[in-house]
C-alpha positions in Angstrom: 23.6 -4.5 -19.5 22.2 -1.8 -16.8 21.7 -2.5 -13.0 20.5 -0.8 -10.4 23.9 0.3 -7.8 24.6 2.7 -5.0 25.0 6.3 -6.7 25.2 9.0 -4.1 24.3 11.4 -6.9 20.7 9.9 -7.5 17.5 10.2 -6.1 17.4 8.0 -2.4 21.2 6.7 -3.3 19.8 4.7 -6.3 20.9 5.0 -9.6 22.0 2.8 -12.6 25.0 2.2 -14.1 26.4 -0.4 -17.2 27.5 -3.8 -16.1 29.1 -6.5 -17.7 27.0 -9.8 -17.8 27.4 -12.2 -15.3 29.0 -16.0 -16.1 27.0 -18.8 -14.3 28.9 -20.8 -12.4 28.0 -24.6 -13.2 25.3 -24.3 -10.0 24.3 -21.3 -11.7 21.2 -20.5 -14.0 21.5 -17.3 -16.3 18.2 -15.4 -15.8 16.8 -12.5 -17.9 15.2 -10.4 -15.5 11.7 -9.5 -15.8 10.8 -8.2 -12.5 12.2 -7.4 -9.2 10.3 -6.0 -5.6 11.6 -4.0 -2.6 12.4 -4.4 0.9 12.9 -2.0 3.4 16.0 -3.9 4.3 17.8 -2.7 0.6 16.4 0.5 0.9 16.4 1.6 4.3 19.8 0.5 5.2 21.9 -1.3 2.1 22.2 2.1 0.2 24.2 3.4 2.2 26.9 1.3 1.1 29.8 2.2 -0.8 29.3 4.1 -4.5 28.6 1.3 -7.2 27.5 -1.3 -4.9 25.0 -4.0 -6.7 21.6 -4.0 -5.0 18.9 -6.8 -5.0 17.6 -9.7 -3.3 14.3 -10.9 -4.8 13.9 -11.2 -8.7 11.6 -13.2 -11.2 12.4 -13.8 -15.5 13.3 -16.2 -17.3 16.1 -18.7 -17.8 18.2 -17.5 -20.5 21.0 -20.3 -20.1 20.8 -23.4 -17.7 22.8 -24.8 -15.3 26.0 -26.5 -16.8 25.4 -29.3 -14.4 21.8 -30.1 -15.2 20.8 -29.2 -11.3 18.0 -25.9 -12.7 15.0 -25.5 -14.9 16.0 -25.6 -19.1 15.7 -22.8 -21.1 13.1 -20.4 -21.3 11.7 -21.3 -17.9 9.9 -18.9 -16.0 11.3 -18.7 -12.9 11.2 -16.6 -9.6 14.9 -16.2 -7.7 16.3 -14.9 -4.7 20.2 -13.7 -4.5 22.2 -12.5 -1.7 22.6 -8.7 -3.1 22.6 -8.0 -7.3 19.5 -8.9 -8.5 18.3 -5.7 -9.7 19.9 -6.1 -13.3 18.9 -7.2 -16.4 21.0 -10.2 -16.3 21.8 -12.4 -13.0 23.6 -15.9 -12.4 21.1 -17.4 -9.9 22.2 -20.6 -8.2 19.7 -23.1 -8.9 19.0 -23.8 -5.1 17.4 -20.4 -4.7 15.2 -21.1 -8.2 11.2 -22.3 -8.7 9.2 -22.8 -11.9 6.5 -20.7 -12.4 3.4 -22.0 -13.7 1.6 -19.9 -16.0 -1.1 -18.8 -13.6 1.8 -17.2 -11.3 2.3 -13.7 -13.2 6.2 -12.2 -12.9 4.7 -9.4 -10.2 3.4 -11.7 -7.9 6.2 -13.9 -8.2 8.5 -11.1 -7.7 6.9 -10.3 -4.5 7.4 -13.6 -2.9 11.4 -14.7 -2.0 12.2 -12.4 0.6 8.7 -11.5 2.0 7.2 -14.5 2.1 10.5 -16.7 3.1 11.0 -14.4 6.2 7.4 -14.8 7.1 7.3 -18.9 6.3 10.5 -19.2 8.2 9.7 -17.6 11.1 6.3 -18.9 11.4 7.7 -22.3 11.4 9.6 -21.9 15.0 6.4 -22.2 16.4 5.9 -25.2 14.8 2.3 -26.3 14.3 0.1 -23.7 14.7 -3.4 -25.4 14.4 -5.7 -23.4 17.1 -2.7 -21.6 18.5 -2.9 -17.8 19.1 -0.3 -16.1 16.8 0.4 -12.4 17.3 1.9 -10.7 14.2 3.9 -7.0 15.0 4.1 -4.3 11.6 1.1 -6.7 10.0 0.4 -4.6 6.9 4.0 -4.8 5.5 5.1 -7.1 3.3 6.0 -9.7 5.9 3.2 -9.4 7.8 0.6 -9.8 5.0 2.2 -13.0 4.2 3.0 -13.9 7.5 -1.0 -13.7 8.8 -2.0 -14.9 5.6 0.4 -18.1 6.1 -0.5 -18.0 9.7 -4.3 -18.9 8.7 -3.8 -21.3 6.2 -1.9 -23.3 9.5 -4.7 -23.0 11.3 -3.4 -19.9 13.7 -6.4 -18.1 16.1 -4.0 -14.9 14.6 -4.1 -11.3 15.9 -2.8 -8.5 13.8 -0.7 -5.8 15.2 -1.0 -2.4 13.4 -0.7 1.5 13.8 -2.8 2.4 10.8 -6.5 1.1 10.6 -6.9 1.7 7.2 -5.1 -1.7 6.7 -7.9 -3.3 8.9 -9.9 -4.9 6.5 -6.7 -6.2 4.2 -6.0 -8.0 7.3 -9.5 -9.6 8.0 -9.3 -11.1 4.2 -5.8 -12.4 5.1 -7.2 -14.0 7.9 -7.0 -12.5 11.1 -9.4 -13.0 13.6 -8.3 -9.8 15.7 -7.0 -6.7 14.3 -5.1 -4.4 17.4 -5.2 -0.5 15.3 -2.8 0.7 18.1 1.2 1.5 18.3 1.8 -0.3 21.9 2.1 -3.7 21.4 0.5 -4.6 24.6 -2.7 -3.4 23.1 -2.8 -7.6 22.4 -2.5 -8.1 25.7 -6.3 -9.7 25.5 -6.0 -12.1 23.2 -2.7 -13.7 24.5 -0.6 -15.2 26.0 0.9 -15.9 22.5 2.3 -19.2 21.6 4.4 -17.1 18.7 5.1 -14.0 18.5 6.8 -12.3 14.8 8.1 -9.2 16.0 8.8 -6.6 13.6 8.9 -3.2 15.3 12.2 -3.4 18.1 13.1 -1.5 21.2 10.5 -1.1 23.6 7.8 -3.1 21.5 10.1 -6.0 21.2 10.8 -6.4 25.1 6.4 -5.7 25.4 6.1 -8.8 22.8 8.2 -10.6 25.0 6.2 -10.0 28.0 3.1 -11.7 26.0 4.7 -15.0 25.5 2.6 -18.3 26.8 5.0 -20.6 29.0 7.3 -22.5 26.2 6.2 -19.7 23.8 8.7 -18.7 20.9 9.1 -14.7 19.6 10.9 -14.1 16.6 12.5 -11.0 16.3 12.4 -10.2 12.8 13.3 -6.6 12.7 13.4 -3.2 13.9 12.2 -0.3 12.7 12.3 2.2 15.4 16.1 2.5 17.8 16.7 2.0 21.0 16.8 0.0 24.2 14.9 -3.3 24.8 13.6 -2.7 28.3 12.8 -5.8 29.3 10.4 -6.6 32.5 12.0 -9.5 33.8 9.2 -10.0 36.2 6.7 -10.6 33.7 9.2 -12.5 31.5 9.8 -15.1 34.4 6.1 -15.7 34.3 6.4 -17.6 30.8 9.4 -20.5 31.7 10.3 -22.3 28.8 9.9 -19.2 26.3 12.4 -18.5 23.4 13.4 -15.0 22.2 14.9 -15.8 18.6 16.9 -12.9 16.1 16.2 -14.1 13.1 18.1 -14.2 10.0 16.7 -15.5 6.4 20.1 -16.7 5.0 21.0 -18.6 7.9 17.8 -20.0 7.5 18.8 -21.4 4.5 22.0 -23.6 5.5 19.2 -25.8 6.6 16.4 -25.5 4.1 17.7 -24.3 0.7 15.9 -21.3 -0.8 14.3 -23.1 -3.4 12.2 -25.6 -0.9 10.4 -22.8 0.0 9.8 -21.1 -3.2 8.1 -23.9 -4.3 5.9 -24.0 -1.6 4.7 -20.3 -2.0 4.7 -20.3 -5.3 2.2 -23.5 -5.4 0.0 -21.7 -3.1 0.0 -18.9 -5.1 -0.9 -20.9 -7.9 -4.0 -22.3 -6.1 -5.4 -19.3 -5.2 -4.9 -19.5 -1.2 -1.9 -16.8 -1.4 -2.2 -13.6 -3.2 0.7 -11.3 -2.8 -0.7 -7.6 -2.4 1.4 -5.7 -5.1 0.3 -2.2 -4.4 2.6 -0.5 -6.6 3.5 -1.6 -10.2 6.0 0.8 -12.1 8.7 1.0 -14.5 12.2 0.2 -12.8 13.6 3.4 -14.0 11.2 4.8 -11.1 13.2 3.0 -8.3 13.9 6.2 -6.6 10.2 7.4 -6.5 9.4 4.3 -5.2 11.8 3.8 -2.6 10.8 6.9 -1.0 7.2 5.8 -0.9 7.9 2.7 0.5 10.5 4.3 3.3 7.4 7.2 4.1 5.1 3.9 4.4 2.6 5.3 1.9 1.5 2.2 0.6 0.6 -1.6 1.9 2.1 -5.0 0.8 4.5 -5.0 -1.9 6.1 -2.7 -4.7 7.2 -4.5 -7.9 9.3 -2.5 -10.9 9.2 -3.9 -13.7 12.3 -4.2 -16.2 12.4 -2.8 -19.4 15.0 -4.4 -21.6 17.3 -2.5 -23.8 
């Protein structure tokens, strides 16, 4: 089978290369990929790993052999499924903790968008636990995270105030929900509308220590990210003047020795089904295109999501 694996040689580090096909453990579903997305975590920063490296979080197909134990979906389930690094392969063992069904409403692109997108943002938005009439600032909103992460935001209930350096992604953000949009690239720009009760923070340095400044008393920011270097200068003044506030550095996979993957699959992937969450794919492509792609989604020319679909030998 082919999968996608570090190759200095190819365009952006990303190239393909024949593998054999996995065997499931018994927790394991065998799944035949039909579609996988991108994140500027695998691109940005995981190709730079070691020639031949497997690449590949989020993935959605269908169940070519189930579990051995009985614990997954039968064969030829549609599924969408999240894996620590590999799952941009024709094949993939998937345990079945990080598996949901896919009704078949949910089409393999939107599902493919979901697992690490919408888990980061569902995740993190759960620190702050409820949310109902809360103000909720969102960093980087026109990302993949932050679409679903104002979008989730709303459905809670959230008074939610976008963060954003491009206005072009303005009215996206008023259909997901927001009742502020900030077009700026200081974060105190949201200065107004706060102090926040939550804060997702996906930018770093001086924007994360400014997001921190912004925090209500008791207020939580998670610190998703960071997309620009360098210090976090904090104002320690200003900090003092919200007791009780948590800074937290989040990480999805430790996220999931609490909650397993699937848990919250199911969740997005019921919402999607009912129409209150639409993942916004803006590319669609072949995955033999993975290297054009990357480089538009690490020059930022496009909103949301890119999903590449697979075409099977």
């Amino acid at each position: 089978m082919q999968a996608i694996v570090v190759d200095p040689q190819a365009p952006q580090r990303l190239g393909f290369q024949a593998a054999d096909p996995p065997t499931p453990a018994a927790t394991e579903a065998l799944i035949r990929v039909e579609a996988i997305s991108l994140n500027r975590g695998e691109v940005v920063y995981r190709v730079h790993g070691a020639a031949g490296t497997r690449l590949g979080w989020d993935l959605a197909g269908v169940v070519d052999q189930a579990a051995a134990d009985g614990s997954g979906p039968v064969r030829g389930t549609r599924v969408v499924g999240l894996l620590h690094s590999g799952a941009w392969a024709e094949r993939v063992a998937v345990p079945t903790n990080a598996l949901a069904e896919l009704p078949p409403s949910v089409s393999f692109a939107q599902a493919a968008a979901l697992p690490m997108a919408g888990l980061t943002a569902l995740h993190a938005l759960e620190h702050g636990g409820s949310l109902l009439a809360r103000p909720v600032l969102v960093t980087g909103a026109s990302g993949g995270v932050g679409l679903f992460a104002c979008r989730l935001a709303a459905l809670a209930g959230a008074r939610l105030v976008a963060q954003v350096r491009d206005g072009r992604s303005a009215s996206l953000l008023d259909e997901a929900g927001a009742e502020h949009v900030v077009v700026d690239e200081d974060v105190t720009a949201g200065a107004p509308f706060g102090p926040f009760h939550l804060i997702l923070e996906q930018l770093g340095g001086r924007a994360l220590a400014d997001a921190v400044g912004q925090l209500a008393p008791e207020g939580t920011c998670v610190s998703i990210g960071a997309t620009v270097s360098g210090d976090v200068p904090l104002d320690w003044a200003r900090a003092r003047q919200a007791p009780g506030a948590s800074l937290i550095f989040f990480n999805l996979f430790r996220e999931f020795e609490h909650a397993p993957a699937a848990l919250g699959l199911r969740r997005l992937v019921h919402l999607v089904s009912t129409g209150q969450l639409i993942p916004h794919v803006s590319v669609e492509e072949d995955w033999h295109q993975i290297g054009e792609v990357a480089q538009a989604l690490i020059a930022r020319q496009f909103l949301g999501k890119a999903v590449l679909h697979i075409s099977q030998a």
